[in-house]
C-alpha positions in Angstrom: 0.0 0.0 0.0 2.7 2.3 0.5 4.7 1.9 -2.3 1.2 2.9 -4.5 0.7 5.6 -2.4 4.1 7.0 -3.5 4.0 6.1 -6.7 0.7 8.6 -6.8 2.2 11.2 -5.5 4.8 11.9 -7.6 1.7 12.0 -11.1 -0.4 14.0 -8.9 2.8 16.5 -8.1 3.6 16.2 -12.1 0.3 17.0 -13.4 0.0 19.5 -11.1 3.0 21.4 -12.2 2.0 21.0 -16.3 -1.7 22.3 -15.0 0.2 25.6 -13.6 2.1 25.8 -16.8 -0.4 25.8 -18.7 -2.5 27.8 -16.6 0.3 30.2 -16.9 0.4 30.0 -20.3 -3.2 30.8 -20.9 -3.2 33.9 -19.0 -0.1 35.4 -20.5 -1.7 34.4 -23.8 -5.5 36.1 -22.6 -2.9 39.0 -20.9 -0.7 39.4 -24.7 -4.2 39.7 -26.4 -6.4 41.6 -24.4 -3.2 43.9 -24.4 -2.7 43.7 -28.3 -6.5 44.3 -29.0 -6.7 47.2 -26.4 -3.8 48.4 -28.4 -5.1 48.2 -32.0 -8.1 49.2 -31.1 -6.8 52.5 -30.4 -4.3 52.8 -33.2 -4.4 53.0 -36.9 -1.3 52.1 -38.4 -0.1 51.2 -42.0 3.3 49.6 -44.1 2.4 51.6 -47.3 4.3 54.8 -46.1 7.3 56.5 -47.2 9.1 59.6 -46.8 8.9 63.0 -49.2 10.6 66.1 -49.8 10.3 68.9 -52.0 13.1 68.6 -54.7 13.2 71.6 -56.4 14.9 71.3 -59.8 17.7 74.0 -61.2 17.4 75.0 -64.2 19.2 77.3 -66.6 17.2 80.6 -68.0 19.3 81.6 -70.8 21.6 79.7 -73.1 25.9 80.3 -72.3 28.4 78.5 -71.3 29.3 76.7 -67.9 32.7 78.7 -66.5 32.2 77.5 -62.6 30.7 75.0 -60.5 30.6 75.8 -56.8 29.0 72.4 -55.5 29.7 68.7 -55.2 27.0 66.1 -55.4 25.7 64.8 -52.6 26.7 68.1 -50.7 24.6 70.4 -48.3 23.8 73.9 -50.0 22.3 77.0 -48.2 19.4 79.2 -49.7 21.1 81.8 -52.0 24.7 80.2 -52.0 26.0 80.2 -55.6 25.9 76.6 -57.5 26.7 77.4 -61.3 28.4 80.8 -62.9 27.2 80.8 -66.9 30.0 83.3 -68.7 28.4 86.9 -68.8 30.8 88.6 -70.8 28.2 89.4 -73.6 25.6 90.2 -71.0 27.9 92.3 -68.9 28.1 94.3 -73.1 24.6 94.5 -73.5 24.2 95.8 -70.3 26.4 98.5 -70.7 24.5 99.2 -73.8 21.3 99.2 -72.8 22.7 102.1 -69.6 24.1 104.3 -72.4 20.9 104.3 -74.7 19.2 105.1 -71.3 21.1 108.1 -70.7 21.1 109.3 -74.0 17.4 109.5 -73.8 17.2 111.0 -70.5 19.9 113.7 -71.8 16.7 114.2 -75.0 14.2 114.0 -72.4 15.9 117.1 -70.3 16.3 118.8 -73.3 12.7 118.6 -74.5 11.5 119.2 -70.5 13.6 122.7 -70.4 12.3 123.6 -74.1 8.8 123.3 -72.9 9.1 125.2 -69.6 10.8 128.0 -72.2 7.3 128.0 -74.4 5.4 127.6 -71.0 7.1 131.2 -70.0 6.7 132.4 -73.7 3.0 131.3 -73.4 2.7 132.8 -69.4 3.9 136.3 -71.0 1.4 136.1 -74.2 -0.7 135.8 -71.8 0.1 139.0 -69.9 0.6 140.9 -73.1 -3.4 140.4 -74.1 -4.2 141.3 -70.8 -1.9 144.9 -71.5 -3.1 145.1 -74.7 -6.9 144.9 -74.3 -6.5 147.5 -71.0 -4.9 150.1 -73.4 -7.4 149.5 -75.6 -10.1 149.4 -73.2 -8.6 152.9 -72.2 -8.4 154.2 -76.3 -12.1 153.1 -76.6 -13.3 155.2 -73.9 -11.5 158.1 -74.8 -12.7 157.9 -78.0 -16.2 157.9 -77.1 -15.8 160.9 -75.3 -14.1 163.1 -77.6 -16.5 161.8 -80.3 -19.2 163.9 -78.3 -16.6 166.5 -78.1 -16.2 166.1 -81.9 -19.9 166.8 -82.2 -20.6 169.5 -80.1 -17.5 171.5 -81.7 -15.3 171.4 -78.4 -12.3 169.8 -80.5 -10.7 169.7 -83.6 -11.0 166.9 -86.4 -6.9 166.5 -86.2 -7.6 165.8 -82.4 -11.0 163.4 -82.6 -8.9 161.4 -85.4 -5.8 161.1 -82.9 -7.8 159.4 -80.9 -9.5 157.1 -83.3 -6.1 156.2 -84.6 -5.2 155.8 -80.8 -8.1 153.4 -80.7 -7.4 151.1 -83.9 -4.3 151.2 -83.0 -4.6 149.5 -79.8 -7.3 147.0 -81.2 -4.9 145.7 -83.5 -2.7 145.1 -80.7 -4.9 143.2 -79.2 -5.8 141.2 -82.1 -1.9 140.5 -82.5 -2.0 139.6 -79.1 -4.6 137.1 -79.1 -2.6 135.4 -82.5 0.8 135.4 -80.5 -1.4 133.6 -77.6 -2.5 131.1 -80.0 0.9 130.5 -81.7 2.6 130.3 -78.3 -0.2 127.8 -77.6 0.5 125.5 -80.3 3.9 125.7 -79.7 3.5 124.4 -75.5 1.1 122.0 -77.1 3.9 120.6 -79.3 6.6 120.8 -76.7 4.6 118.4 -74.2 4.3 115.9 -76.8 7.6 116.1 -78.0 8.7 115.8 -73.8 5.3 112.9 -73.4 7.5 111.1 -76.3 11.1 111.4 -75.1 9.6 110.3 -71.2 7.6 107.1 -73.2 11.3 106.5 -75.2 13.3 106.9 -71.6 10.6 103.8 -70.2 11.5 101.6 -73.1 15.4 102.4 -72.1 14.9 101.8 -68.9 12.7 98.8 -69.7 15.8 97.3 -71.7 18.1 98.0 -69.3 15.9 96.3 -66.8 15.9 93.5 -69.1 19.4 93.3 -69.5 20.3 93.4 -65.7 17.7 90.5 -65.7 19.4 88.8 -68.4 22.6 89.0 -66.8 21.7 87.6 -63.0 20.4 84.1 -64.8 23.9 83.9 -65.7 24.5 83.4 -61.6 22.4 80.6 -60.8 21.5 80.3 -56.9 20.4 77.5 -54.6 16.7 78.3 -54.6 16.2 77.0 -50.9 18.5 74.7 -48.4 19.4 70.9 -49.2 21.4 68.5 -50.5 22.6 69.2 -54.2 21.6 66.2 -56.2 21.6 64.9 -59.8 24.4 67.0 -61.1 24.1 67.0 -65.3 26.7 69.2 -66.3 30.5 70.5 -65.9 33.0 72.8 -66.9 32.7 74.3 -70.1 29.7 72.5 -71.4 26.9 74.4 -73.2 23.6 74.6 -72.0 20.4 75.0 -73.4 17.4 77.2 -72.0 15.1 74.7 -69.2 18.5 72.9 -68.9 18.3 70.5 -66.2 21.6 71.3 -64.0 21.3 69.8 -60.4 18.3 69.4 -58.3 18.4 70.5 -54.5 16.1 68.2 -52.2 15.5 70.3 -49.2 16.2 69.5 -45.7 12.1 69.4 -44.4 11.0 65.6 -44.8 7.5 64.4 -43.9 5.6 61.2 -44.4 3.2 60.0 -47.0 1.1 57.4 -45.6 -1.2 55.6 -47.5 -4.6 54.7 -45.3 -6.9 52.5 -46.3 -10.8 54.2 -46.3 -11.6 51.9 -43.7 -9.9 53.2 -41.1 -10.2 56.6 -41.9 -13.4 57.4 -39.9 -11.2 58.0 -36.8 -7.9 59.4 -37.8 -8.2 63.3 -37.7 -6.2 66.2 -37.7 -3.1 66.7 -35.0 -3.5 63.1 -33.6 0.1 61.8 -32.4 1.9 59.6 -34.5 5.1 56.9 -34.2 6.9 57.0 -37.4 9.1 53.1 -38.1 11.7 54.4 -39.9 12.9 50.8 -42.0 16.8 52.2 -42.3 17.3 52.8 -38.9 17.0 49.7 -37.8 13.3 50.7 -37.0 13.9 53.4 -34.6 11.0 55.7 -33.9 10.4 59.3 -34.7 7.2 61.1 -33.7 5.0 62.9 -35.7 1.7 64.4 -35.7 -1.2 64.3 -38.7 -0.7 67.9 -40.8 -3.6 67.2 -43.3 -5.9 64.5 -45.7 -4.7 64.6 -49.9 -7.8 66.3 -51.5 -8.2 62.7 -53.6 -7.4 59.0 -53.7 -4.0 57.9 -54.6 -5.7 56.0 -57.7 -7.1 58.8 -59.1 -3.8 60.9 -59.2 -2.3 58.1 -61.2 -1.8 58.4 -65.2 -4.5 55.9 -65.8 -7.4 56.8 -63.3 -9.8 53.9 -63.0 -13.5 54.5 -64.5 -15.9 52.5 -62.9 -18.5 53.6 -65.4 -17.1 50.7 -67.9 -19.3 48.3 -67.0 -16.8 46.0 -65.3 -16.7 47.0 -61.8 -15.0 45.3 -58.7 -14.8 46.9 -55.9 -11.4 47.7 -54.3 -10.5 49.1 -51.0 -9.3 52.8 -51.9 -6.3 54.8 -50.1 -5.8 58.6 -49.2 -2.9 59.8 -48.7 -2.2 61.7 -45.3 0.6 63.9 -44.3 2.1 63.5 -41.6 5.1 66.2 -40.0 8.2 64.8 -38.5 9.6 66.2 -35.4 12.4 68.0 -36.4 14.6 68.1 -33.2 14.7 64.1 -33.1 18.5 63.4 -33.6 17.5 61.0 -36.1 16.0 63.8 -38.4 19.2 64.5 -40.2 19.1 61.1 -41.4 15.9 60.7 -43.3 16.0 60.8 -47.0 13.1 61.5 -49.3 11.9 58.0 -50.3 12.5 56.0 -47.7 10.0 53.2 -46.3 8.4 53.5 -42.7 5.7 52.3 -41.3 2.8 54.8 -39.4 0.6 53.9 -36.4 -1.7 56.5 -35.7 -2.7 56.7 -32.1 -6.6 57.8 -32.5 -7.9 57.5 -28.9 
């Protein structure tokens, strides 16, 4: 009897230890997935992500030869730093053209400005004359008048009534030549303001082509147009380029992520919700981001062959939108990301 009773012991101590076990293992497994689905439940999170940049191409704006190149590929440039100097000599030429023809019309243009302010004082003293002219014979005509009744009462003689009707036709004529002196002096202003509207219209077009010319000239010094790395270098020394000539393209330092979310799981992903960014090249090491804003269609319809489900042949297929999503700039690993890269979004939307 006491040999079975040991014999029991040890199988009841045995399955006792594999029912603990598996106990165990049951409620780290019910632990692990109440976990997990707690989890999921309140995150949103996709593979079909990658990382983007703005990469702004350089491109020449006139046609001249390459005489310097101030980057390397693959190097960081700074807004404004100088990339490629085109030769100018000809530019610099016309230029200094374009300034002379520009001051030889302003020179015209002075000229014409002082002739009319001299027929603007010839006119102002016309003027003046009529205004002399009609008072003396304002003053004639009433002298006149009065020895005319002289005349006819006998008071004076006919050499002194005639005097004064000279006097008066005299002064009449004066005013008369006035008047046509006003009118030629008018004439005259009128001519010398469009003579000086013309020489001021020919000092615009001067200035214009000198304006043209300095514009001309700066394409010749082409100019990061913002902060990046200096990419896809397509020229060197002494090569000829073409107007829209490719050159280099600069991908700029801000990177953000383009996830792709299914329309399923859109209905609770909204605007400034936190984000973990996976990046896939560094060894999956997190960056944090936060939702910026929804693309205004679906990927599929941005593509060069949209689908048209009006053909007759229709099955339906799960749709994605695109979603930005902003990087925090300040995480060390920041400086690493390249435009292109894969990573992998969860969306925390609770």
């Amino acid at each position: 009897m006491s040999t079975e009773n040991e014999n029991k012991e040890p199988k009841k101590k045995g399955s006792r230890k594999v029912t603990i076990i598996l106990g165990t293992i049951l409620l780290g497994g019910a632990i692990f997935g109440v976990t997990e689905y707690l989890h999921y439940k309140n995150i949103e999170n996709t593979d079909d992500a990658q990382l983007a940049s703005n990469i702004d191409p350089v491109v020449a704006r006139i046609s001249d030869y390459v005489t310097a190149i101030n980057f390397k590929d693959n190097e960081h440039v700074t807004k404004g730093q100088l990339l490629v100097q085109l030769d100018d000599k000809d530019l610099t030429i016309k230029e200094q053209q374009a300034e002379a023809d520009l001051n030889d019309e302003q020179a015209k243009a002075d000229v014409s400005k002082a002739n009319a302010a001299s027929v603007q004082s010839t006119l102002a003293t016309s003027k003046d004359e009529i205004t002399s002219a009609k008072i003396n014979y304002d003053k004639a005509h009433r002298d006149f008048e009065r020895y005319q009744s002289l005349y006819k009462d006998g008071s004076v003689t006919q050499e002194e009534f005639d005097k004064y009707r000279t006097t008066m036709q005299s002064d009449s004529n004066q005013v008369d030549i006035a008047n046509k002196k006003y009118e030629s002096a008018q004439k005259q202003y009128d001519l010398a303001l469009a003579d000086l509207a013309s020489s001021e219209a020919s000092v615009n077009v001067k200035q214009a082509d000198l304006n043209f010319a300095k514009l001309q000239l700066s394409y010749a010094t082409i100019t990061a147009p913002a902060s990046g790395i200096a990419s896809k270098r397509a020229i060197q020394l002494g090569q000829l380029v073409g107007v829209g000539s490719s050159l280099l393209a600069v991908v700029e330092d801000s990177v953000w992520v383009e996830a792709n979310f299914k329309e399923t799981q859109l209905s609770d992903i909204k605007l400034g919700q936190p984000a973990e960014v996976t990046i896939d090249a560094l060894n999956g090491q997190i960056v944090q981001g936060t939702v910026s804003s929804f693309a205004g269609a679906t990927g599929a319809l941005f593509s060069l062959l949209p689908p048209d489900n009006a053909t007759g042949n229709y099955v339906k297929v799960v749709q994605r939108i695109p979603i930005k999503i902003v990087l925090d700039n300040k995480t060390p690993a920041y400086k690493s990301l390249r435009p292109g890269l894969s990573v992998e979004v969860a969306i925390k939307v609770q």
